[in-house]
C-alpha positions in Angstrom: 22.0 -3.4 13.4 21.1 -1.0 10.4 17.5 -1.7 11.6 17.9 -0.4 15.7 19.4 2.3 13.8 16.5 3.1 11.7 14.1 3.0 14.8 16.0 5.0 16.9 16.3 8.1 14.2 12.1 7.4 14.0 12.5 8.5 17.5 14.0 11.8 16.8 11.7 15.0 18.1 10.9 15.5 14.2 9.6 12.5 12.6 7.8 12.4 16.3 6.8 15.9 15.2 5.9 15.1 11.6 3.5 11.7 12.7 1.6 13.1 15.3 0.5 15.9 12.9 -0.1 13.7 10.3 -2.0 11.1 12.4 -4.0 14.7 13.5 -4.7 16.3 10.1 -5.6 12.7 9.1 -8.1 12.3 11.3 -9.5 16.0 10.8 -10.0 14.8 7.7 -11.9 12.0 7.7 -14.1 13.7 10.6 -14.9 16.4 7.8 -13.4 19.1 9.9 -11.2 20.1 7.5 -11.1 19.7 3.8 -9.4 17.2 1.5 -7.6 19.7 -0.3 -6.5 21.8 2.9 -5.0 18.3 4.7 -3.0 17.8 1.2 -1.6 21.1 1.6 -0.7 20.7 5.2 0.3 17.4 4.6 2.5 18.3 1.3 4.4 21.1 3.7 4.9 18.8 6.7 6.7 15.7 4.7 8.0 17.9 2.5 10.2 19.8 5.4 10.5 16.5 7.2 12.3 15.0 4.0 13.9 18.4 3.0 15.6 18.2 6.2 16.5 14.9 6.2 18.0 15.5 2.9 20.6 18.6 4.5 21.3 16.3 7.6 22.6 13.6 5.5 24.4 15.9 3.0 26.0 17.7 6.0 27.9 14.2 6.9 
């Protein structure tokens, strides 16, 4: 059960939000379109507000 759990909060409109950017930076990236260093800063902000609030949800409980 803990696992239907797990997949249905992967289907929240945020980590929806936060792999379709990363799947997009990602493959900006590796078409050269952007740089290495500018997809680690867009990526570094992206998880890091996923997982920040993440955090806040779970501490709001």
């Amino acid at each position: 059960m803990d696992l239907k759990k797990r997949f249905a909060n992967l289907l929240t409109v945020k980590s929806i939000v936060t792999v379709t950017l990363t799947a997009v930076f990602s493959a900006l990236a590796l078409r050269g379109t952007i740089s290495g260093s500018e997809f680690l800063t867009i990526f570094t902000v992206v998880i890091g507000f996923y997982f920040g609030t993440q955090r806040v949800s779970e501490d709001g409980k």
